[in-house]
C-alpha positions, 0 to 999 in steps of 0.5 A, a space after each residue: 255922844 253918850 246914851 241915857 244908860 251910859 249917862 247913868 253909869 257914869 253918873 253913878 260912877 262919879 257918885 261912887 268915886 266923889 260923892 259918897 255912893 257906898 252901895 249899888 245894888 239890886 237884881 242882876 246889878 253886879 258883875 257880870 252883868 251889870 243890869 239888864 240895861 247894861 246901866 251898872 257894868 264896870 262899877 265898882 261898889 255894884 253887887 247882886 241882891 236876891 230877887 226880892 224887891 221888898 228886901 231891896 228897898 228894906 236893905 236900902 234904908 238899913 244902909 241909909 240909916 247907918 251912914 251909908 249912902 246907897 243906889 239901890 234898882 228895881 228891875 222894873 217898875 212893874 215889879 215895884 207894886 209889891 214893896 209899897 208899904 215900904 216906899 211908904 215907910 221910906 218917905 216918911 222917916 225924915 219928916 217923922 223924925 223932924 229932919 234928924 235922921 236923913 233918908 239918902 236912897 236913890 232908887 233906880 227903875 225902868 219905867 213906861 213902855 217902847 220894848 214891847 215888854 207885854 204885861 209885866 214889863 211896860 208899866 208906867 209909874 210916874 203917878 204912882 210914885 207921886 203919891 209917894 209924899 216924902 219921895 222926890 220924882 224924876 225922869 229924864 229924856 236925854 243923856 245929859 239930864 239923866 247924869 245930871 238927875 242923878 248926881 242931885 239924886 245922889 246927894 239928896 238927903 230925900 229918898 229919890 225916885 229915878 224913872 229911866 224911860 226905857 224906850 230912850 235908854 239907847 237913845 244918844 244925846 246931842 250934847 256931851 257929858 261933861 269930860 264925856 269923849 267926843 267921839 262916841 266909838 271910843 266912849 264905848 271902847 271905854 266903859 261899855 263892856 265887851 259881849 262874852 266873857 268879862 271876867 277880867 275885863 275893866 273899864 276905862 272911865 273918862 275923868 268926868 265933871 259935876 254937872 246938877 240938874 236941880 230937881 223941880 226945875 223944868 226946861 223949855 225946849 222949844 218956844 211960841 206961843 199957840 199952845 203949851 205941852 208939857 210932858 217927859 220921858 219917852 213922850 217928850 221927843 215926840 211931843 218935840 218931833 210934832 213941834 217942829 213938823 207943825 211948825 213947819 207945815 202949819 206955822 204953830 209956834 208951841 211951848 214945849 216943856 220938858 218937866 224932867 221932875 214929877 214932883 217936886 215940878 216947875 209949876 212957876 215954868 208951866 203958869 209963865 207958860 201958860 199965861 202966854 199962850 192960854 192953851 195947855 196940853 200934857 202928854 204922858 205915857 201912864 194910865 188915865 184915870 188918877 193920872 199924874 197929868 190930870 193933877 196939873 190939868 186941875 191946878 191950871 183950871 185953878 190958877 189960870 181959869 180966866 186966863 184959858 183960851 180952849 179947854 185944857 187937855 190931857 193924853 195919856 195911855 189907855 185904862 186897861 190891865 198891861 200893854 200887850 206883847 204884839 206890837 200893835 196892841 203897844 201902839 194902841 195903848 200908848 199915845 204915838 207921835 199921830 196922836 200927839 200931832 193931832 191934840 197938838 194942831 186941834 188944841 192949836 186951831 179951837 176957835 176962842 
């Protein structure tokens, strides 16, 4: 079963070779490293830009509004902050110019903490990024979505944003890619490049298929009726894991919503939901205060405040300045599967 990252290879991969990608590019994106994530090794419209995030995303809409149909990738998120105004800049154009000229930016960056990447490289940026009108928003938490995420990312006529939680980034998935091997060892004697000299190493690409996962869909990974919890990226295992353990020891049914696009999202999939079960718990990685969570804890106190069983509640990271490098203060600073437990099974048990 292929990873995340080599999900995204192949994903551009297939872009590039059907579906019109002209440019991958960014810092490091090129031969012979092929991004510090390994997600660009082998392709062949990958190239190295200087260490400008400004002058990658400026590069990008130039590209755009020339034909092109570029994959452009921030090293990091935490390195985004800096190029803002032109993100801006970016998701306006299409709705500035009535629709006539199209904005085909795919947009690529590591997002979130699980590295122990200390301050400047354990940003969350979802809630940033949903500010962003104009941008379509995505993070996917397994391999399959990240390929199919990409290849809609790809033939957006939107800039789209595609947040790669980097703690999953080496996480396998537990179903194939379509034209994927079954055998994971041979997948990577494929398309992952070897350690060393490169220089006249090729990958062997496997003859992959379309697979489009429609951004602003949802999907509901596992189904009862005690609560709702919606979250994605690297806390949706969890939120998962915990499912199950309650499960198990406690016989809590939960609804796990895996939302896969920050904006657009599945409200119609979270208000089914949560007309079931009353209860709601979003779960996220990012800074409280003007959380992206807390925008759809307010539209479920909206539209559902006679339908609400409990006091609908939000787990988030802590509001502080970074994450710190010693793994404990990581820890610390960003919900774990103990916490999610623990609002899963209290949110479970409040006496209506």
């Amino acid at each position: 079963m292929a990873t995340i990252v080599q999900a995204v290879r192949m994903a551009l991969h297939y872009g590039e070779t059907h579906l019109g990608v002209t440019d991958i590019f960014g810092e490091d994106v090129g031969p012979p490293l092929g991004g510090v994530f390994t997600a660009t090794q082998g392709l062949r419209t990958a190239w190295n830009s200087p260490l400008d995030e400004r002058g990658i995303v400026g590069t990008a809409m130039g590209i755009a509004y020339a034909g092109g149909r570029p994959v452009c990738e921030i090293q990091f998120c935490d390195y985004a902050f800096n190029t803002f105004d032109l993100l801006k800049i970016a998701g306006n154009q299409r709705w500035a110019s009535a629709g006539n000229f199209e904005m085909p930016i795919v947009l690529m960056t590591p997002s979130g903490s699980g590295i122990r990447g200390s301050l400047y490289h354990s940003h969350s940026f979802e809630s940033w990024a949903s500010r962003l009108a104009g941008w379509k928003i995505v993070m996917p938490s397994n391999a399959l979505d990240a390929y199919g995420l990409m290849l809609s990312a790809i033939v957006d006529p939107n800039p789209v944003m595609v947040l790669l939680p980097k703690a999953l980034l080496r996480v396998k998935g537990d179903v194939l890619l379509p034209g994927e091997p079954a055998d994971a060892e041979e997948l990577s004697r494929m398309i992952d490049a070897p350690v060393g000299d490169r220089s006249t190493w090729q990958p062997q690409w496997p003859e992959l298929k379309e697979h489009f996962v429609s951004i602003g869909e949802g999907t509901l990974v596992r189904e009862g009726s005690a609560a709702t919890v919606v979250s994605y990226g690297r806390t949706l295992p969890l939120c998962v894991q915990a499912a199950d353990e309650l499960k198990a020891a406690h016989g809590f049914h939960f609804d796990v919503i895996d939302l896969r696009s920050i904006f657009p999202y599945d409200w119609p999939m979270i208000s089914r939901s949560l007309t079931k079960t009353g209860r709601l718990l979003i779960v996220n990685e990012d800074t409280e205060v003007t959380n992206f969570g807390e925008h759809l804890l307010r539209r479920a106190i909206d539209d559902h405040f006679y339908d609400l069983l409990a006091n609908p509640r939000l787990l988030m990271g802590k509001h502080l300045p970074g994450i710190g490098l010693n793994q404990v203060y990581e820890t610390n600073s960003v919900p774990q599967l103990s916490d999610i437990q623990t609002s899963m099974r209290n949110l479970a048990e409040e006496r209506v």
